[in-house]
BAKEGU-257267 format. One record per residue (C-alpha): residue in one letter; x, y, z. Coordinates in nm, 2 decimals, decimal comma. Layout:
type:a px:X py:Y pz:Z $
...
END
This chain:
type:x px:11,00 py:9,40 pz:7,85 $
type:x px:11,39 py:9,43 pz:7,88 $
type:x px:11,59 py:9,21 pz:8,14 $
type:x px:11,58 py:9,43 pz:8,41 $
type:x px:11,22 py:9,46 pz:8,43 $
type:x px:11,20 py:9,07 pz:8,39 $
type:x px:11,42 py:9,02 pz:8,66 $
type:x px:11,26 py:9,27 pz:8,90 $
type:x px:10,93 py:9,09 pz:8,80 $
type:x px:11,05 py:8,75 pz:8,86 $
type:x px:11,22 py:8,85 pz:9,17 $
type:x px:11,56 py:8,75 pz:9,03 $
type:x px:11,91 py:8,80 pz:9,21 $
type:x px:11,92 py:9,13 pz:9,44 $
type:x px:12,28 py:9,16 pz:9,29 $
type:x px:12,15 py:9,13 pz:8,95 $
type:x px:11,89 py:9,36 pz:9,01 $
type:x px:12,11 py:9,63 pz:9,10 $
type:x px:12,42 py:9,50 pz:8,89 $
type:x px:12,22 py:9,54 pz:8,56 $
type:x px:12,06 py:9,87 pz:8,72 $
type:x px:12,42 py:10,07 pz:8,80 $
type:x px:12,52 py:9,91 pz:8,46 $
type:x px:12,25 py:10,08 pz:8,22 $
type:x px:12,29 py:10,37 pz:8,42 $
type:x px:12,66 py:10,38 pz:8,36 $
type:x px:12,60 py:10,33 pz:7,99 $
type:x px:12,37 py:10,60 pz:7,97 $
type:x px:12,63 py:10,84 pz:8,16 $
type:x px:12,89 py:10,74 pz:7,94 $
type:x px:12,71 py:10,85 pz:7,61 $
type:x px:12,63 py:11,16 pz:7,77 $
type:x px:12,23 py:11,13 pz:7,80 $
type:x px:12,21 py:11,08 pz:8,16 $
type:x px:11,79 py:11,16 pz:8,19 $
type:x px:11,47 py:11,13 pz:8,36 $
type:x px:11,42 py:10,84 pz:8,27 $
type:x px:11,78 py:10,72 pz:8,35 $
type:x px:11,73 py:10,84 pz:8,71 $
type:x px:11,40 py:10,67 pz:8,75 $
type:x px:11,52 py:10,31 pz:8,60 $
type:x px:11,80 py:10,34 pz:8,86 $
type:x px:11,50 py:10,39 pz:9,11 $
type:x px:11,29 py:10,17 pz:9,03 $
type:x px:11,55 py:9,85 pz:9,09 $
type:x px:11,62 py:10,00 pz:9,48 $
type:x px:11,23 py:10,08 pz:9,51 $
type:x px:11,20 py:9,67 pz:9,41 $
type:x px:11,47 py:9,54 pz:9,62 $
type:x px:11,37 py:9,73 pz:9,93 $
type:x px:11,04 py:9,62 pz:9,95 $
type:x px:11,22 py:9,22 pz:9,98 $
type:x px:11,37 py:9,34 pz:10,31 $
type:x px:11,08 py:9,49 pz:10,52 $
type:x px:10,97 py:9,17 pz:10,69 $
type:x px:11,28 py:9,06 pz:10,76 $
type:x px:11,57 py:9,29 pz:10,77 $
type:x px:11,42 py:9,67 pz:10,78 $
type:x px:11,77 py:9,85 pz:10,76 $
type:x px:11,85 py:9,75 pz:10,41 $
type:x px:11,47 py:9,82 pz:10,32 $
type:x px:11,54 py:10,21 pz:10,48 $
type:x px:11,90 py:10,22 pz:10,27 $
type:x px:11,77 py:10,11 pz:9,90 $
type:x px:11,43 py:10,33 pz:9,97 $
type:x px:11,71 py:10,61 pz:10,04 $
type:x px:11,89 py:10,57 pz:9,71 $
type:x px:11,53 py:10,57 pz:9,56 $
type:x px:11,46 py:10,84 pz:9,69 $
type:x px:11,79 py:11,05 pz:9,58 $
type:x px:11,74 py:10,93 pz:9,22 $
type:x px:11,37 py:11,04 pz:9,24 $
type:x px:11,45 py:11,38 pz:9,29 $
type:x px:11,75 py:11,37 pz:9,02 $
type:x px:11,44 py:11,29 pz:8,83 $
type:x px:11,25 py:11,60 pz:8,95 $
type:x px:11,52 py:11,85 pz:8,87 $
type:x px:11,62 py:11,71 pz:8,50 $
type:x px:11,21 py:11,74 pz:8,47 $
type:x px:10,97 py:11,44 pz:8,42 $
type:x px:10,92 py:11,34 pz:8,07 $
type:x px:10,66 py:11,10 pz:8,07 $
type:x px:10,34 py:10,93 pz:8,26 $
type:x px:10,52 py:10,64 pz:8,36 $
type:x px:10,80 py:10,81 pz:8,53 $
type:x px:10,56 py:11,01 pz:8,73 $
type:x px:10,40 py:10,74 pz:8,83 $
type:x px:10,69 py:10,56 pz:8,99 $
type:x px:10,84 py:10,87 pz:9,08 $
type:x px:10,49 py:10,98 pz:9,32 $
type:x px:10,49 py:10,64 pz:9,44 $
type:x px:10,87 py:10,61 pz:9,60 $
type:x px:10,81 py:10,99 pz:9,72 $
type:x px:10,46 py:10,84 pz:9,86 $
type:x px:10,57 py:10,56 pz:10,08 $
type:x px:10,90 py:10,66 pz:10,20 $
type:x px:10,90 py:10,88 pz:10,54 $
type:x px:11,05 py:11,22 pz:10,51 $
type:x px:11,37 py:11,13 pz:10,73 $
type:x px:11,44 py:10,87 pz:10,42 $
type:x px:11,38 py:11,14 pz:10,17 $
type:x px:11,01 py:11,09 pz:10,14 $
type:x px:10,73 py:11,39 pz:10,11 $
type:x px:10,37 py:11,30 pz:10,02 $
type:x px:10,31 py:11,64 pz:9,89 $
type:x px:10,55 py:11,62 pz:9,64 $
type:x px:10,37 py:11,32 pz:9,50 $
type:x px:10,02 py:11,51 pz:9,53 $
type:x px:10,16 py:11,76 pz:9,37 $
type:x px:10,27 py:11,50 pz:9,07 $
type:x px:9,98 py:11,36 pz:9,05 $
type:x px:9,75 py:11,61 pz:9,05 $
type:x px:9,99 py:11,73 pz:8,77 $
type:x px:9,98 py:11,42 pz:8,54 $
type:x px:9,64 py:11,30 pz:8,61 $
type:x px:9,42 py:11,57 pz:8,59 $
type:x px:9,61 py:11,89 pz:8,42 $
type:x px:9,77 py:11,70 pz:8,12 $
type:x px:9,49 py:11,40 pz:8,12 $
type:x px:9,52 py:11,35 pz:7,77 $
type:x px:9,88 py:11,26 pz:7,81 $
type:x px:9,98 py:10,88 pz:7,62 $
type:x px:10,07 py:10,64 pz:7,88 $
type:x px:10,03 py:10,25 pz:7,94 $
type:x px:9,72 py:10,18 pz:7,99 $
type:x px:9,78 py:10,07 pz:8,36 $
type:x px:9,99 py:10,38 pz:8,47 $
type:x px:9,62 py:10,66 pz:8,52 $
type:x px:9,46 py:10,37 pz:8,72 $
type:x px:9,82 py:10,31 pz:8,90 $
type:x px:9,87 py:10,70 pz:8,97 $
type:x px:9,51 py:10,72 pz:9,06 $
type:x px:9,57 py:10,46 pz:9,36 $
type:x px:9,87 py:10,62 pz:9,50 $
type:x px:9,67 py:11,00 pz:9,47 $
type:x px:9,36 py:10,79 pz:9,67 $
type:x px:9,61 py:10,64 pz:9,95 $
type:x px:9,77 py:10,99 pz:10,03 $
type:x px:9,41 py:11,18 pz:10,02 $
type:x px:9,30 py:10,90 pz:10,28 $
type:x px:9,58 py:10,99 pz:10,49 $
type:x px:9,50 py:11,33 pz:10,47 $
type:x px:9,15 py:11,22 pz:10,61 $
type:x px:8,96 py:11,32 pz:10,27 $
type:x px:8,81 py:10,98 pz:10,25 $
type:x px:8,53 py:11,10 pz:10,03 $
type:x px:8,81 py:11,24 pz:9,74 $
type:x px:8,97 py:10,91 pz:9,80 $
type:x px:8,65 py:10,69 pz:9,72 $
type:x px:8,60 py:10,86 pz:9,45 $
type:x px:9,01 py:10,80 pz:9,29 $
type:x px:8,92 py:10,46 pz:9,38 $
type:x px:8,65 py:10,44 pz:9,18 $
type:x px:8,81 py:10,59 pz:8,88 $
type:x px:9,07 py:10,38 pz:8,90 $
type:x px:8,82 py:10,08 pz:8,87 $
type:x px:8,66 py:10,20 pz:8,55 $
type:x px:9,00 py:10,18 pz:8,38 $
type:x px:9,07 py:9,78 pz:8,49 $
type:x px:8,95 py:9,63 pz:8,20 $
type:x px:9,15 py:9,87 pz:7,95 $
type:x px:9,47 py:9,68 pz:8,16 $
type:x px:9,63 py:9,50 pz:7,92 $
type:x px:9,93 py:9,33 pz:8,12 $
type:x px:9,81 py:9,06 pz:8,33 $
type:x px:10,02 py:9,18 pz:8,59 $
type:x px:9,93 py:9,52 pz:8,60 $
type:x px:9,53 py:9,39 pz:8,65 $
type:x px:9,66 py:9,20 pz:8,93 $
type:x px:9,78 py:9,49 pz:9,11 $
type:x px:9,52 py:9,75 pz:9,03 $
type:x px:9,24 py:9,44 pz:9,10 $
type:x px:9,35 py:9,38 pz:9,46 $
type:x px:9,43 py:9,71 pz:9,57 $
type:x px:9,12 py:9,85 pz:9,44 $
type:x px:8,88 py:9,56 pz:9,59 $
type:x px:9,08 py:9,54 pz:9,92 $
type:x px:9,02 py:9,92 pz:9,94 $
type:x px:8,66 py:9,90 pz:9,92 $
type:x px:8,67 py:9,60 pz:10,13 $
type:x px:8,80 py:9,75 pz:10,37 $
type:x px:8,63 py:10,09 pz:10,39 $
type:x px:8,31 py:10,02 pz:10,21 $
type:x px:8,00 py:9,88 pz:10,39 $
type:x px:7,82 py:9,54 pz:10,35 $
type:x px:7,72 py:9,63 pz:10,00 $
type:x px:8,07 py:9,74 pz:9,84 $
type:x px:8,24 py:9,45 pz:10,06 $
type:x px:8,01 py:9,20 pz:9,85 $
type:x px:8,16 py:9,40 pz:9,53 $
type:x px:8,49 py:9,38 pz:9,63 $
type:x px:8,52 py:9,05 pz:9,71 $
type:x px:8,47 py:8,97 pz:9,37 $
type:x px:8,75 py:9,19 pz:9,23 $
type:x px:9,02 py:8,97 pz:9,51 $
type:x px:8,89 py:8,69 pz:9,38 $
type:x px:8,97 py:8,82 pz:9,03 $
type:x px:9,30 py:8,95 pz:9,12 $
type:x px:9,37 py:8,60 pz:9,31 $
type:x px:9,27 py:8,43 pz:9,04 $
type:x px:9,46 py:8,56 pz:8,79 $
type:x px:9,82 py:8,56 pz:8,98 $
type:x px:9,76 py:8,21 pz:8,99 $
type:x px:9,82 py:8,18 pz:8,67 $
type:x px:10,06 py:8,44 pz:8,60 $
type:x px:10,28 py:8,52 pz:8,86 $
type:x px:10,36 py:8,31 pz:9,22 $
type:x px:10,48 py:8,60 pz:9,40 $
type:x px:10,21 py:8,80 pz:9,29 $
type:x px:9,98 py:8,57 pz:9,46 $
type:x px:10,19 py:8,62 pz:9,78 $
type:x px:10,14 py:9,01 pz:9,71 $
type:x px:9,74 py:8,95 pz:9,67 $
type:x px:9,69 py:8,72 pz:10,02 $
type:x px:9,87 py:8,97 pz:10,24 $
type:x px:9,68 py:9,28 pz:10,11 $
type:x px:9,38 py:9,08 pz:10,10 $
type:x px:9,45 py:9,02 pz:10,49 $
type:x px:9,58 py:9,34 pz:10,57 $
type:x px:9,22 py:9,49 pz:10,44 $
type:x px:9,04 py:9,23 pz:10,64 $
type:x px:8,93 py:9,01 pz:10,40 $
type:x px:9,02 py:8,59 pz:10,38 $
type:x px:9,18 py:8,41 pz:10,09 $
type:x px:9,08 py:8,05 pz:10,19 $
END
C-alpha cells in the first residue's frame, strides 16, 4: 500500500492527504501520462477528507466532494481502465447531490457496466462485493428493494474471499446493518452476527474503523454495547 493510501487509512494530516495527492498528480502530468487512474487517486484523497467534515463543518465536506466530483468525471472522459476505479468512481458520483456534481445514474450505469457485462474482469477481491453495495443502496433509493436484497446478498457470498482485514470490515457492517435494518426477525438474528464480526475485527485492526462500525451499526438500528 503506498503512503497515500496509508495515510488516508490512518486518518493522517488533511494537508498531507492532499499535499501528497496534488504532488503524485503533478508528477504524473509532468511525465506526460496524466490517466484514469491519475484522476481517480486525486479523487479519492478529497472523497476521504470530505467525509472528516460532515459532522462538524459541512461546507468543506460540500467543497472537497466538489473536486471529487470534477476529477471523477476527468476519469469518465479519458475512459475507465480498471475495476477499482470504477468502483470509487460510482461511489463519489453515488453519494454526492447533483448541485455538487453528483448523478446516481451515472453510477448505475457504471456498475451495471463493471459488474455484470464484463464480470470476469480481475479486480481485488473486495472491489465486486464493494460495487455491489453501492449498486444495492441506489436500487433502494429507487424503491426496487427486492433488486437491492438481492446485491446484498451477493455481496455477502464474496466476504470470505476478502483478503484485507479492512475491506471485511467495511463490507461486514454494511452488509449486516443492511439486513438489520430491512430484514425481519429472522435476517436481524443473521445480521447481528456479521456487526459483531465487523466490530470485532476493527478492534483489532483499525480504531477509526470501529468508530465507522458503531455509527452504522446505530444508524441501522442496531446496539453496539
Amino acid at each position: 500500500m503506498d503512503k497515500l493510501s496509508e495515510r488516508i487509512w490512518g486518518r493522517g494530516s488533511v494537508f498531507l492527504i492532499i499535499w501528497s495527492a496534488r504532488w503524485a498528480f503533478l508528477n504524473s502530468w509532468l511525465r506526460g501520462g496524466l490517466t484514469a487512474g491519475s484522476y481517480t487517486s486525486f479523487a479519492v484523497a478529497h472523497y476521504s477528507v470530505a467525509k472528516r467534515y460532515v459532522k462538524w463543518f459541512p461546507p468543506l465536506t460540500a467543497w472537497h466532494l466538489r473536486w471529487a466530483t470534477f476529477l471523477d468525471n476527468r476519469a469518465i472522459v479519458l475512459g475507465l481502465k480498471t475495476a477499482e476505479q470504477a468502483d470509487v468512481v460510482a461511489r463519489h458520483m453515488a453519494v454526492a447531490p447533483h448541485w455538487l456534481g453528483g448523478d446516481v445514474n451515472v453510477a448505475d450505469a457504471l456498475l451495471t457496466d463493471w459488474i455484470y457485462v464484463r464480470p470476469k474482469v480481475m479486480c481485488e477481491p473486495h472491489t465486486r462485493p464493494l460495487m455491489l453495495i453501492t449498486l444495492r443502496d441506489i436500487r433502494q433509493s429507487k424503491g426496487n428493494i427486492r433488486q437491492a436484497w438481492e446485491l446484498n446478498d451477493e455481496a455477502r457470498k464474496l466476504i470470505d474471499r476478502i483478503t484485507d482485514d479492512r475491506q471485511r470490515i467495511r463490507v461486514l457492517a454494511s452488509v449486516g446493518c443492511f439486513s438489520f435494518k430491512h430484514g425481519n426477525p429472522k435476517a436481524r438474528t443473521d445480521a447481528s452476527g456479521l456487526i459483531w464480526r465487523a466490530y470485532s475485527l476493527a478492534l483489532k485492526v483499525s480504531e477509526d474503523q470501529v468508530e465507522k462500525v458503531k455509527d452504522e451499526a446505530r444508524l441501522s438500528g442496531y446496539r453496539l454495547s
